[in-house]
matplotlib code that plots the C-alpha trace (Angstrom):
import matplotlib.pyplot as plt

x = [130.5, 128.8, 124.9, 122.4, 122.4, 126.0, 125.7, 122.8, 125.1, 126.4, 122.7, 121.2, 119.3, 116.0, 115.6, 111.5, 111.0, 109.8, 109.9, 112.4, 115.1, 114.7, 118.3, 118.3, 121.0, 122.8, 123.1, 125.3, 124.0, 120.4, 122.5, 123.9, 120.8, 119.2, 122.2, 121.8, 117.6, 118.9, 121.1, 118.7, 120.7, 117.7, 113.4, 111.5, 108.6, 107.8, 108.5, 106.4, 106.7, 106.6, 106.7, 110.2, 111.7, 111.6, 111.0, 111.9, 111.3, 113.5, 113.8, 116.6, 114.9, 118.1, 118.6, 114.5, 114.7, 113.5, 114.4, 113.1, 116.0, 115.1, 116.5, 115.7, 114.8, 115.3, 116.0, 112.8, 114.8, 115.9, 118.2, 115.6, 115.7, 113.7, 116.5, 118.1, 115.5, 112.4, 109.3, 109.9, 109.1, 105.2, 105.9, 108.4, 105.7, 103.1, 105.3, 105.9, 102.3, 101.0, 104.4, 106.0, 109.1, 110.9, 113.0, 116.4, 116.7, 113.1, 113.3, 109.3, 108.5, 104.4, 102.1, 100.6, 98.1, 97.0, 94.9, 95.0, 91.1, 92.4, 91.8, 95.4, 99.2, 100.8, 98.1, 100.4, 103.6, 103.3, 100.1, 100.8, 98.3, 94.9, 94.1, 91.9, 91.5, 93.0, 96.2, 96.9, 98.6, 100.4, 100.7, 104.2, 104.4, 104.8, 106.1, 105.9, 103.3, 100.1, 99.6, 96.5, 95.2, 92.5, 91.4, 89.6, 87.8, 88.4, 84.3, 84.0, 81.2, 81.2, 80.8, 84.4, 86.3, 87.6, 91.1, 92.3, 93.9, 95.6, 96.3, 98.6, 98.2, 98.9, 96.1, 94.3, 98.1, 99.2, 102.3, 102.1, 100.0, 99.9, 97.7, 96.9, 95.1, 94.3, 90.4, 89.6, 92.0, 90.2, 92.9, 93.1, 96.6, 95.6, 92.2, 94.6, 96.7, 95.2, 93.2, 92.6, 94.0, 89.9, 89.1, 92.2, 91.8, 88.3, 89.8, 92.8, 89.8, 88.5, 91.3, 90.7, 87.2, 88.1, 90.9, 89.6, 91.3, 94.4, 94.4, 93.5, 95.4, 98.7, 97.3, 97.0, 100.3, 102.1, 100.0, 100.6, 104.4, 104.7, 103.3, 104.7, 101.5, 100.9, 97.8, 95.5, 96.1, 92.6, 92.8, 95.9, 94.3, 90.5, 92.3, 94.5, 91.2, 89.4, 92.3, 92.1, 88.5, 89.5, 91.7, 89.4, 86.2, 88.2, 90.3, 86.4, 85.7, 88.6, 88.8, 85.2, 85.7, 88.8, 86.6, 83.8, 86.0, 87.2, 83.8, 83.3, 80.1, 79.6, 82.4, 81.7, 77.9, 79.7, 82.3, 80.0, 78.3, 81.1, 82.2, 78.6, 79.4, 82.2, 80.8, 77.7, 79.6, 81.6, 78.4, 77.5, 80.3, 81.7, 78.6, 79.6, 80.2, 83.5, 84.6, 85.1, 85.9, 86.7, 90.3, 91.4, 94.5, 94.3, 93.1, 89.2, 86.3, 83.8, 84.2, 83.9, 80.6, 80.5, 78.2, 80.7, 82.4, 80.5, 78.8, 83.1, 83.3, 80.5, 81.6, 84.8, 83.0, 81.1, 84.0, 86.0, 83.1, 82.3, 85.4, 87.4, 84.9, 85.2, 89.2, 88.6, 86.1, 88.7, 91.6, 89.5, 87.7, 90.3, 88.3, 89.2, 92.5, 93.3, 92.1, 94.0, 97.7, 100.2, 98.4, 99.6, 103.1, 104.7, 108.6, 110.5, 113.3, 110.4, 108.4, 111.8, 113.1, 109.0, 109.3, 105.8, 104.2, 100.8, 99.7, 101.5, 104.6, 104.4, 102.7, 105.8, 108.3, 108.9, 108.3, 107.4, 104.9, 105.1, 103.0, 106.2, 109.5, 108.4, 106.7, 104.3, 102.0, 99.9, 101.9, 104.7, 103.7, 101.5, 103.2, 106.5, 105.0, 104.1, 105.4, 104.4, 102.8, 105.2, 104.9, 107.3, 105.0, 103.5, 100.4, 96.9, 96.7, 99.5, 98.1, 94.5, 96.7, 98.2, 94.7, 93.4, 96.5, 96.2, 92.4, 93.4, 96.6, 93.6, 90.9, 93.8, 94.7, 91.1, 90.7, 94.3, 93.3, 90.1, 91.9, 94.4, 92.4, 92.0, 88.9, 87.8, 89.7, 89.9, 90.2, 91.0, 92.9, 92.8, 95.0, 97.1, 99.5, 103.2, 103.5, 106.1, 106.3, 106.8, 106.6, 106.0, 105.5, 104.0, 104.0, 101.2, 99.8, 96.6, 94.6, 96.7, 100.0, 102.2, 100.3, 102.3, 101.5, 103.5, 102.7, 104.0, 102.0, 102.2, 102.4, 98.6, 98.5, 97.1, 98.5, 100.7, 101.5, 100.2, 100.7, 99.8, 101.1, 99.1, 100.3, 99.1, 101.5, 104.1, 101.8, 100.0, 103.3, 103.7, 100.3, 101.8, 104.5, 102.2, 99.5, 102.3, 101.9, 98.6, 95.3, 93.1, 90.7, 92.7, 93.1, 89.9, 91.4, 94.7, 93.6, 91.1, 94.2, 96.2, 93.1, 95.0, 93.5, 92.4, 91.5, 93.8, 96.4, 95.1, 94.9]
y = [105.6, 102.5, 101.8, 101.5, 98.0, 97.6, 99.1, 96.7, 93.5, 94.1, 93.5, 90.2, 89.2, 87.6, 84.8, 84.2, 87.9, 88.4, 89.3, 92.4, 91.9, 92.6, 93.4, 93.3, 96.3, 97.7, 101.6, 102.5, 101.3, 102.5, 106.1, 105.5, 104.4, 108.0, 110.2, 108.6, 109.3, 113.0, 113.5, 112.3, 109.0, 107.1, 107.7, 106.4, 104.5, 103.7, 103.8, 101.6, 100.1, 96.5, 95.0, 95.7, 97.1, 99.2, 98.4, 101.1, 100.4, 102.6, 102.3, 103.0, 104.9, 104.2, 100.6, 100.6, 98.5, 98.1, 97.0, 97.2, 98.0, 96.7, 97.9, 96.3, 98.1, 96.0, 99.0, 100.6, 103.5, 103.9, 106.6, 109.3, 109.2, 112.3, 114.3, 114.3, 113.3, 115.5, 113.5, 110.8, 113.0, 112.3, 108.4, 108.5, 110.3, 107.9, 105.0, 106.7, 107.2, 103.4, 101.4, 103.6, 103.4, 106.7, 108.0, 109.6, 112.9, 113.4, 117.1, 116.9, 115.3, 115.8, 113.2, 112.9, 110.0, 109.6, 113.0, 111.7, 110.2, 106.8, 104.4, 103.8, 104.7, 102.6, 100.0, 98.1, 98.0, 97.6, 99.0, 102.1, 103.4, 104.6, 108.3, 110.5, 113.5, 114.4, 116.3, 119.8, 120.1, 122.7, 124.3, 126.1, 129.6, 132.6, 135.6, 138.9, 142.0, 141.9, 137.8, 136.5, 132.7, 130.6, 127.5, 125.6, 122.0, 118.7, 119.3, 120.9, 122.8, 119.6, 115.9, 115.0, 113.5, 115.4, 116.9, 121.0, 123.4, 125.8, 129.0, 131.9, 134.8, 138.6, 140.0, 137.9, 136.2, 132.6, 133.1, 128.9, 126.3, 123.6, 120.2, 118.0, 114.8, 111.5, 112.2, 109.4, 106.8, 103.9, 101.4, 99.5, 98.1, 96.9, 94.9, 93.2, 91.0, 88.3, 88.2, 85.5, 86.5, 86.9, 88.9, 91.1, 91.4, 93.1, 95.6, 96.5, 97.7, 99.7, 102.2, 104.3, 103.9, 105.8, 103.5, 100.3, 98.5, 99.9, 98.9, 94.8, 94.8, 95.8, 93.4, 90.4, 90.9, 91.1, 88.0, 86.3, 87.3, 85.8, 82.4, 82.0, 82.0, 82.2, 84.2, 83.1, 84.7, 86.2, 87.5, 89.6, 91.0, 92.0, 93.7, 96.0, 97.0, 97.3, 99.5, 101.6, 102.3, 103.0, 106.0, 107.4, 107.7, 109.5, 111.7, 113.1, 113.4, 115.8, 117.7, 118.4, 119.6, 121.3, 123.6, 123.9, 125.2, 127.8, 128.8, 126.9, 124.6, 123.8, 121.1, 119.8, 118.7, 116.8, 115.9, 114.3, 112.7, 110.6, 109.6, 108.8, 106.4, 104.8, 103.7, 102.4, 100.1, 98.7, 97.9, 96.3, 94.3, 93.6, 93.7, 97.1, 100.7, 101.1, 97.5, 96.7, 93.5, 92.1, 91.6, 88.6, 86.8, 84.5, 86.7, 88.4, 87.3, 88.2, 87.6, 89.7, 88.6, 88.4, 91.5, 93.6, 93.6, 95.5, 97.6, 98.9, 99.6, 101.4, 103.8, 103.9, 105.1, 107.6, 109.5, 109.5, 111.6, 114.2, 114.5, 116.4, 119.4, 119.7, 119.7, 122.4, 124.6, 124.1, 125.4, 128.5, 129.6, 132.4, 133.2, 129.6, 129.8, 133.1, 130.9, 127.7, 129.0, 129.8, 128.7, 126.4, 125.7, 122.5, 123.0, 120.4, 119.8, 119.0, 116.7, 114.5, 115.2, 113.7, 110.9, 112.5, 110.6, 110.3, 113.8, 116.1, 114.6, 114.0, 118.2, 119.1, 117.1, 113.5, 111.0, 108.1, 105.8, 102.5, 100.6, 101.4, 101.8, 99.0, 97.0, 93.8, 92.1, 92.8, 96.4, 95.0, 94.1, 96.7, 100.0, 99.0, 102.6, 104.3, 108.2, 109.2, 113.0, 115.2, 118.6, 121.1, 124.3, 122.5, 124.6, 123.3, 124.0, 121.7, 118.6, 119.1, 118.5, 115.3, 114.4, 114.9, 113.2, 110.2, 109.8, 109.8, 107.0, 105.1, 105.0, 103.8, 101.1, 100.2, 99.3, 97.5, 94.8, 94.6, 92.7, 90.8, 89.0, 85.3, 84.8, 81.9, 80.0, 80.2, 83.7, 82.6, 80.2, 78.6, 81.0, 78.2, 78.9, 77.2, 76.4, 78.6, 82.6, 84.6, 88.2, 90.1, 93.3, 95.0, 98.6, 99.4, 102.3, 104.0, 106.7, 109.5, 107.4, 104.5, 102.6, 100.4, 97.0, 94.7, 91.6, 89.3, 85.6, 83.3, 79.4, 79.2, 81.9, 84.1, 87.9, 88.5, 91.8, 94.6, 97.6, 99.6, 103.1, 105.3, 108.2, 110.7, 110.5, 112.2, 114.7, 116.2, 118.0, 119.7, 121.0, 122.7, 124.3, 125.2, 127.4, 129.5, 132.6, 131.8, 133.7, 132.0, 131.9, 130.1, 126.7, 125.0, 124.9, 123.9, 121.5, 120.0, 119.7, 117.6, 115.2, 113.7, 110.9, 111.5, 107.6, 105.8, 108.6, 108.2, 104.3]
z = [89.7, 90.4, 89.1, 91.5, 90.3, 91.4, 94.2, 95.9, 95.1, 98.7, 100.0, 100.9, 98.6, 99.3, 97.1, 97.3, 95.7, 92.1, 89.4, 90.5, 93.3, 97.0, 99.1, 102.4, 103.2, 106.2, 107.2, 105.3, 102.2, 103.0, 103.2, 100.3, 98.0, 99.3, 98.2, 95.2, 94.9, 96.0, 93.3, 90.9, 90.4, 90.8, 91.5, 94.3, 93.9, 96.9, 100.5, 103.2, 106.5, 107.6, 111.6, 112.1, 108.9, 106.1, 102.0, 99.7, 95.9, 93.8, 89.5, 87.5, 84.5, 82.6, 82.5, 82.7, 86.1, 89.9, 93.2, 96.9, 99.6, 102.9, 105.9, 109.2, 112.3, 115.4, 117.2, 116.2, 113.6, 110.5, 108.3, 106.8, 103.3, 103.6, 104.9, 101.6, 98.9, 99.5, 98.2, 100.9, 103.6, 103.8, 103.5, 106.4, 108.1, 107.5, 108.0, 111.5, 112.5, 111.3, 112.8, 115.4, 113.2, 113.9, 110.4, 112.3, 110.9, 109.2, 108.9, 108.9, 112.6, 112.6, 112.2, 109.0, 108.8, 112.6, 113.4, 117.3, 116.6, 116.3, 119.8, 119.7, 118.1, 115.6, 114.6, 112.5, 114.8, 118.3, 119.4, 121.7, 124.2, 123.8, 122.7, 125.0, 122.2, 119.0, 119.0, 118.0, 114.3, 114.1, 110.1, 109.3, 109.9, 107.3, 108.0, 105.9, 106.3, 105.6, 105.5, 106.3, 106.3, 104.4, 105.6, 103.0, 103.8, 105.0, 104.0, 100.4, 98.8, 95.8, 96.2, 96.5, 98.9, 102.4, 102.8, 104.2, 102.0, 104.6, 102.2, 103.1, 101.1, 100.4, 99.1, 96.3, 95.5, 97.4, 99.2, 100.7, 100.4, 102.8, 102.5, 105.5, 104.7, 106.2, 106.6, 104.6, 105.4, 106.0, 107.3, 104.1, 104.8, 108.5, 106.5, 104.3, 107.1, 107.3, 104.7, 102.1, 98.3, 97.3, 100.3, 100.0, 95.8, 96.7, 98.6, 96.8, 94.3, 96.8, 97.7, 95.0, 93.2, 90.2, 89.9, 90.7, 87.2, 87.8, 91.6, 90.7, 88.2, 89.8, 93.3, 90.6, 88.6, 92.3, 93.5, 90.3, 90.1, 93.8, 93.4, 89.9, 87.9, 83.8, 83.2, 79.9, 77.0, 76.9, 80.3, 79.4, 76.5, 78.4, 81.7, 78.8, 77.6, 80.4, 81.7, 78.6, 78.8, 83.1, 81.5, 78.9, 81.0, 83.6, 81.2, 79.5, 82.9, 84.1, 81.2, 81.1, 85.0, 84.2, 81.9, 84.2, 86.9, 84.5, 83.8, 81.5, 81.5, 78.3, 77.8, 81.2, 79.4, 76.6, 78.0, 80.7, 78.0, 76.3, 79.8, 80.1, 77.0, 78.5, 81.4, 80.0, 77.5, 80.4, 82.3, 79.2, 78.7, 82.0, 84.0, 86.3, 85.2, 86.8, 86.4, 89.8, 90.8, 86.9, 87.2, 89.9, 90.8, 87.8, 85.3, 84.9, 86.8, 83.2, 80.1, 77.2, 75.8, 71.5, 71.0, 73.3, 70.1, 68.5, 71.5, 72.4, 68.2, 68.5, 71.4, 69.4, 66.3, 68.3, 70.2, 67.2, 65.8, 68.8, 70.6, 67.8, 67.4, 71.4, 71.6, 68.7, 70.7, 73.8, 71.4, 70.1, 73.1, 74.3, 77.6, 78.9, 77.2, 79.4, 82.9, 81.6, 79.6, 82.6, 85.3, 88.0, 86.2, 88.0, 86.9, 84.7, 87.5, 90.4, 88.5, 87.9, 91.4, 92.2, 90.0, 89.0, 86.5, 84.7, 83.3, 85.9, 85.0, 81.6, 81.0, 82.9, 80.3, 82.5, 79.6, 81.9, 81.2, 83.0, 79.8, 78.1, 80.1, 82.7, 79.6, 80.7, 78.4, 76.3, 75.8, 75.4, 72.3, 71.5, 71.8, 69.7, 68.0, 70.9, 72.0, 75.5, 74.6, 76.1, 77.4, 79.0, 79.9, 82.9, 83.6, 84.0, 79.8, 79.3, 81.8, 79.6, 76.4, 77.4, 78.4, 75.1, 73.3, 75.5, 74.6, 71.2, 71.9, 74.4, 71.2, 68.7, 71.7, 72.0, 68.6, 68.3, 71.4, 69.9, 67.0, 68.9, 71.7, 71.2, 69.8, 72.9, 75.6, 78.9, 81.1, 84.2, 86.3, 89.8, 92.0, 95.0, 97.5, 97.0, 101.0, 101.2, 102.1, 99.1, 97.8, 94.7, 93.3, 90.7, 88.8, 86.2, 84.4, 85.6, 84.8, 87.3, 86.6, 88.5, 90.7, 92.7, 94.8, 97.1, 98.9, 100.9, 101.1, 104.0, 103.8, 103.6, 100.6, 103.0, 102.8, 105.5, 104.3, 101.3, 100.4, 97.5, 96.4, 94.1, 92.0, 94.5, 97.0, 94.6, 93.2, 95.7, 96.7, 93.7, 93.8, 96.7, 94.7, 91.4, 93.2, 94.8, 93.0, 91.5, 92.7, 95.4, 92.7, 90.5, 92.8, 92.1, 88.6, 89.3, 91.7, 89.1, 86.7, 88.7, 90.2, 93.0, 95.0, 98.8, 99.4, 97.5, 99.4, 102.7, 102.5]

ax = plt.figure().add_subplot(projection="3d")
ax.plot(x, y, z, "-o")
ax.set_aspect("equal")
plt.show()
């Protein structure tokens, strides 16, 4: 049977695409590709529209590569991939509502971004209409005695962000859960045409706060990948560890909620205080808690100062010293155990068939890590020693172990770029167009897992078209399938455990 590799040779290939290839293919090869993604042949990365076609990113985890598909859509369709592979229903849906491009055969016809609030239909296609009241959505139907429904949010009880839980249960048991979201999309694709490589950068760091390192960092690799540019060697070294202290504030964050959604209060509190830690130092070394806006096109827009140093060995020094008695009073405190062991198990085979990855799919036994399989610098050459942590149980217990484990690989990181970045030159150069159209794409590691970004630059470097895919899009499904089962009571916790993204999902 041929590779997937072999198999996009019939394509066109598009020549002003890098670093992976883009193939433009014909029905029957678009067909094709999906049987492949449905018989596990191959996992999807991503799925997005354009004016009149269709990209589809897809990696070969065997021969650790990528490629985009495209198939264009002068007729205003496309083949469903969704049909036979699953997790691209909800892109197909989106790339629906935002392009009017109908997926033939989409098993799932509703609208999923577009709640019928928006002054007209398909912003980014061919504008349709204006709306006169939002439509009806209709949630599927479950049928058994004594059923009843839940409706929980778009508006929580907590400070979070807005999406509806739509519960059917027997009793105190969830029989289905369905999610609807799109309450905070925001039109973040629709900013970016048009925009100018600064202007855009700034909001690719905005579609996910949380994740705002991840999110410039994969915008400037795809930037820098199109227009053909060499990064400083500092630069490389300071967005790696300003992406590693990204992940390590956010895991003492979730595990410390984790807990306190358990009942739990008391590792919330130090937990709260080593991410406390974290983002303090990064303030003091990079000028903002969460680091926004310090990686550009063309490397980081502030430097590491010399005493930040010392301030980052000192935060190193001081985790290393309280977080070990806390993952010991998680491991011996059998009340939390009893909420945490068994509870919201996502299974082996769904995380694969997901292409889950971060800490959902790597609790559930999907050693991916895109630092490692999908190397770029500087992990290329620093994880020659690396092991993703690897679990198999797949319950909320499980996703707070391969938190802790990767706090311990982010420390042990930390301190290895520390010693490696050049002690002075230059961390940034100028970013210029090449007066010609070209595209790139990028894939790095964040906190939740893969975070995708492709662009296409016009002539005058300005971004004719972006769009960037975060982790969430193939995890919030299985959420779905874990609380099946589960108590009511239970999905705060499991919910907690998997720490989806609403905005950088809703885009």
């Amino acid at each position: 049977m041929p590779t997937l590799f072999e198999l996009i040779e019939n394509g066109r290939m598009v020549e002003s695409h890098r670093p992976c290839p883009r193939v433009v293919v014909k029905d029957g090869l678009w067909r094709l590709l999906a049987a492949r993604l449905g018989e596990g042949r191959g996992t999807l990365l991503g799925l997005w529209g354009d004016a009149a076609a269709v990209h589809m990113a897809i990696l070969d985890e065997n021969q650790k590569q990528t490629f985009v598909a495209t198939i264009e859509c002068p007729g205003g369709c496309f083949p469903s991939v969704g049909q036979v592979h699953p997790p691209a229903i909800r892109p197909e849906r989106a790339i629906r509502d935002l392009f009017g491009l109908e997926p033939v055969g989409l098993p799932d016809p509703r609208p999923w971004l577009d709640h019928g609030r928006w002054d007209l239909r398909h912003p980014l296609g061919t504008p349709v209409g204006t709306l006169q009241s939002a439509s009806r959505y209709e949630f599927l139907a479950s049928e058994g005695e004594g059923l009843h429904q839940i409706a929980v949010g778009p508006v929580h009880a907590g400070i979070i962000e807005p999406g509806h839980f739509r519960f059917t249960a027997c009793g105190e048991t969830v029989v289905r859960l369905e999610e609807r979201f799109g309450y905070a999309h925001k039109g973040m694709e629709s900013l970016m045409m048009g925009a100018s490589i600064e202007q855009a950068a700034r909001l690719a760091g905005r579609t996910s706060g949380d994740s705002t390192v991840a999110y410039a960092y994969a915008f400037a690799r795809a930037v820098e990948a199109a227009l053909g540019i060499e990064i400083p060697p500092r630069a490389v070294w300071l967005r790696a560890l300003m992406a590693e202290l990204e992940r390590l504030s956010n895991h003492f964050g979730d595990i410390g909620a984790i807990c306190n959604d358990a009942g739990f209060a008391l590792m919330l509190a130090h937990c709260g205080v080593l991410r406390e830690r974290v983002l303090r130092t990064s303030a003091a070394c990079f000028g903002h808690r969460l680091m926004m806006d310090c990686v550009v096109p063309g490397g980081v827009s502030v430097d590491l100062p010399s005493r930040g140093f010392e301030q980052i060995r000192q935060l190193i020094g001081t985790v290393n010293r309280a977080f070990p008695p806390l993952v010991e009073l998680y491991d011996k405190t059998a009340s939390l155990q009893d909420r945490t062991v068994g509870a919201g198990i996502v299974h082996p085979a769904l995380a694969r068939q997901y292409g889950s990855g971060g800490t959902v799919g790597r609790a559930s036994g999907r050693a991916f890590d895109t630092r490692l399989q999908l190397a770029y610098p500087p992990y290329d050459a620093l994880l020659f020693n690396y092991d993703v942590p690897l679990l198999t149980e797949g319950d909320v217990n499980a996703r707070i172990w391969i938190r802790i484990r990767e706090v311990a690989q982010s420390l042990a990181l930390v301190e290895l770029i520390l010693a490696r970045i050049p002690p002075q030159g230059p961390a940034r150069v100028a970013v210029t167009g090449t007066g010609d159209t070209c595209e790139g794409m990028a894939v790095v590691e964040g906190f939740r897992g893969d975070v995708l970004a492709w662009i296409r630059l016009g002539p005058d470097a300005r971004v004719e078209r972006c769009h960037l895919r975060d982790p969430s899009w193939f995890q919030w499904p299985l959420l779905e399938a874990a609380i099946e089962g589960n108590i009511v009571a239970d999905f705060p916790l499991c919910n907690k455990s998997f720490n989806c993204s609403y905005s950088g999902h809703d885009l």
